[in-house]
N, C-alpha and C positions, 0 to 999 in steps of 0.2 A: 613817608613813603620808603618802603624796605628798597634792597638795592637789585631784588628783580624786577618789583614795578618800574622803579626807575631808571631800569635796563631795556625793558621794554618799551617803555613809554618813549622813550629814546630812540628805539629803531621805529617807532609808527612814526615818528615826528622824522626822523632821517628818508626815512622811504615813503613818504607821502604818503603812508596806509589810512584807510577807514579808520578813524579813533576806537571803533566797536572792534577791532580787530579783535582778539585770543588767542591763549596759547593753551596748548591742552596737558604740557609735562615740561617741568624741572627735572634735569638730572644728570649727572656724572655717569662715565661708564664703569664697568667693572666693580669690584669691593678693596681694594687696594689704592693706596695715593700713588703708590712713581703708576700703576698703570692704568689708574680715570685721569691721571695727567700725560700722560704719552698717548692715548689714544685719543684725548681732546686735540694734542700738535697735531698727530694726523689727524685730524678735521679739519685746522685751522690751515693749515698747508694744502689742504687738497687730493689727501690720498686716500683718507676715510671717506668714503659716500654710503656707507651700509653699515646694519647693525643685524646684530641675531640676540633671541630673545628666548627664554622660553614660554612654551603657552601655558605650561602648568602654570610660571612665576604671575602671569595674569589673571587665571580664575584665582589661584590660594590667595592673591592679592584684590581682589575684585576689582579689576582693573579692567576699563578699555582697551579693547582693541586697537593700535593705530590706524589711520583711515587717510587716503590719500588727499594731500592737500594740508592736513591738519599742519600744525605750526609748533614748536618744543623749543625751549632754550636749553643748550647743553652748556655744562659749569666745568669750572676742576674740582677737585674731592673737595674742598672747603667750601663749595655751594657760589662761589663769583663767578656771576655770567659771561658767557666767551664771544658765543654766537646763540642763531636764532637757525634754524632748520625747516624747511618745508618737505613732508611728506612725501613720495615720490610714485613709490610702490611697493606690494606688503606681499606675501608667498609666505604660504603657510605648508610645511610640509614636515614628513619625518626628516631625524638626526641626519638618518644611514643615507637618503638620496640627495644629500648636498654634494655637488661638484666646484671646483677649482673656477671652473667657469662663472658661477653663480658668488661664490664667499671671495673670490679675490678683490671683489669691490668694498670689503671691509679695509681691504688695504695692511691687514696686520702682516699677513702671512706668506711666506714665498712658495708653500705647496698644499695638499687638500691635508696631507697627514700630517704635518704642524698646526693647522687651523683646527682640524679632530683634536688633536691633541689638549691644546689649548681649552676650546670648549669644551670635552669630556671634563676638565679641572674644572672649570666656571660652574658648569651645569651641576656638577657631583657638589662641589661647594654650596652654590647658592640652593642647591635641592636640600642639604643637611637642615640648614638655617626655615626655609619655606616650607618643608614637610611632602619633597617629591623625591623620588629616587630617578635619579639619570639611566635609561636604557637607549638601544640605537632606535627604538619605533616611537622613540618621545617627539611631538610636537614641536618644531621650532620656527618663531614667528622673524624673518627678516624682513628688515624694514630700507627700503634703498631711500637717501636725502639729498638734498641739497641746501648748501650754505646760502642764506641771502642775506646774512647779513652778520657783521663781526667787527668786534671792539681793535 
């Protein structure tokens, strides 16, 4: 048993879950080590409840949609699981109508123009690698979570 089954398997057995339980995604954030591990502490601490996502990086990837309720382990960059996540609620909207109100729940950032910031880099990056170019009427998928459960 690899050491996500056995990470998981582990939180159905701790939280009394359905043994059929599932999870729908593995993963780290960001493309960088110090920050899929800085932004994992803020998870583990309590300050990350949300994520932003692009919807390009999901069709070029054929990838699902998140869906409320679903279940995700998030790792640090070497893939060791941290916690376990429940879905919360998904808002799909353009770059440019994100407010302070809505992305402070990512918990990175102290105003709307560091969290732009920030994400224009992400988005312009991981658009090089995935084959999308970053504009403000691009699609972005945020995802609100909650921790239920952590090593």
């Amino acid at each position: 048993m690899d050491k996500i089954q056995a990470f998981f398997q582990n939180f159905i057995e701790k939280t009394h879950r359905n043994p059929d339980t599932t999870y729908v995604d593995v993963y780290h954030f960001e493309l960088t080590e110090y920050w899929a591990n800085e932004l994992l502490r803020l998870v583990l601490i309590g300050q990350k409840k949300a994520t932003a996502a692009s919807y390009n990086a999901f069709i070029l990837e054929k990838e699902a949609l998140p869906k409320v309720g679903e279940l995700s382990i998030i790792t640090d960059f070497y893939g060791n699981p941290h916690c376990v996540v429940e879905t919360k609620a998904i808002t799909i909207m353009p770059f440019k109508d994100f407010t302070f109100d809505i992305v402070k729940r990512e918990g990175e950032d102290e105003n709307l123009e560091s969290w732009r910031q920030g994400h224009i880099k992400f988005f312009s990056a991981e658009g090089k690698m995935l084959g999308y170019d970053f504009n403000e009427d691009m699609l972005v998928v945020f995802e609100d979570f909650e921790v239920i459960y952590q090593i």
